[in-house]
N, C-alpha and C positions, 0 to 999 in steps of 0.2 A: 555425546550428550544423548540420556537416553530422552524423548518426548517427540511429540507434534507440532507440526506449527498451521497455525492457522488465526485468520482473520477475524476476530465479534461481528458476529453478525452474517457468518460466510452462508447463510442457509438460503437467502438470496443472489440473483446474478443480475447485474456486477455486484459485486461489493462495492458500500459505501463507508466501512470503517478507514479512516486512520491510521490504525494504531494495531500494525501485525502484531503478532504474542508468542512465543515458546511455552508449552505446557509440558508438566510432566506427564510421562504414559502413563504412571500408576492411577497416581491420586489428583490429576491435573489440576498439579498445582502450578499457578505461575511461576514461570521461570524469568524470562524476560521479554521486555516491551522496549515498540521505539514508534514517536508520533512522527509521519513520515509529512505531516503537516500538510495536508490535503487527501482527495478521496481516493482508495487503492481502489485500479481502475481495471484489474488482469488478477487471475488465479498465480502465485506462488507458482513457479520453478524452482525443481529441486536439479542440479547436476554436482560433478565432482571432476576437479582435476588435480592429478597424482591419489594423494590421499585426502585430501582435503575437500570437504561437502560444502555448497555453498545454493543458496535460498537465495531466487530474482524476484521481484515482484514490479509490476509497470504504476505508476502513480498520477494524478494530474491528468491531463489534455483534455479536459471538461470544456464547457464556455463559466468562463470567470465572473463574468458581466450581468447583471440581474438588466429588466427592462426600464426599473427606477433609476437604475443610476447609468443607462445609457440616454436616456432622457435630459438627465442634468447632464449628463458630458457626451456628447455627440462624438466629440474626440475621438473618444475609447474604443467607438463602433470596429476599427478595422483592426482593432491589436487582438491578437491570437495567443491562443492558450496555451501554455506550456504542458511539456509531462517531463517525466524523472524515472531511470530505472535504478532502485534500490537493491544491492546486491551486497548480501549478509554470510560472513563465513561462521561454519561451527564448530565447534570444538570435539 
């Protein structure tokens, strides 16, 4: 695949997009999109094993919990955040 990939919004650190992308290198056109359904929280690794390229990104491990609705649920105060490594092969 000829393109780049990169996050909306990557001109800040961290990134707070969603939603990695595939552009084309010419005319950067979208190629393809995927909502990783929270904030990508790491720059894009790119590595390859045999022939095959493949794109990691780290996602999540935020705090979830706003201080409004720790308020209402006291509960919630000691549950811990999750993250996700999102790992995309290319063609």
């Amino acid at each position: 695949m000829q393109g780049f990939w990169q996050p909306p919004g990557a001109s800040s650190s961290p990134v707070r997009s969603t939603v990695p992308s595939a552009f084309d290198d010419q005319q950067l056109k979208p190629l393809w999109n995927f909502n990783v359904g929270t904030a990508i929280t790491g720059p894009p690794v790119s590595y390859s094993v045999g022939d095959k390229q493949y794109i990691a990104v780290h996602v999540g491990g935020g705090v979830p919990w706003n201080l409004g609705l720790l308020k209402a649920a006291p509960e919630l105060e000691n549950m811990e955040a999750g993250s996700s490594l999102f790992v995309f092969a290319l063609d």
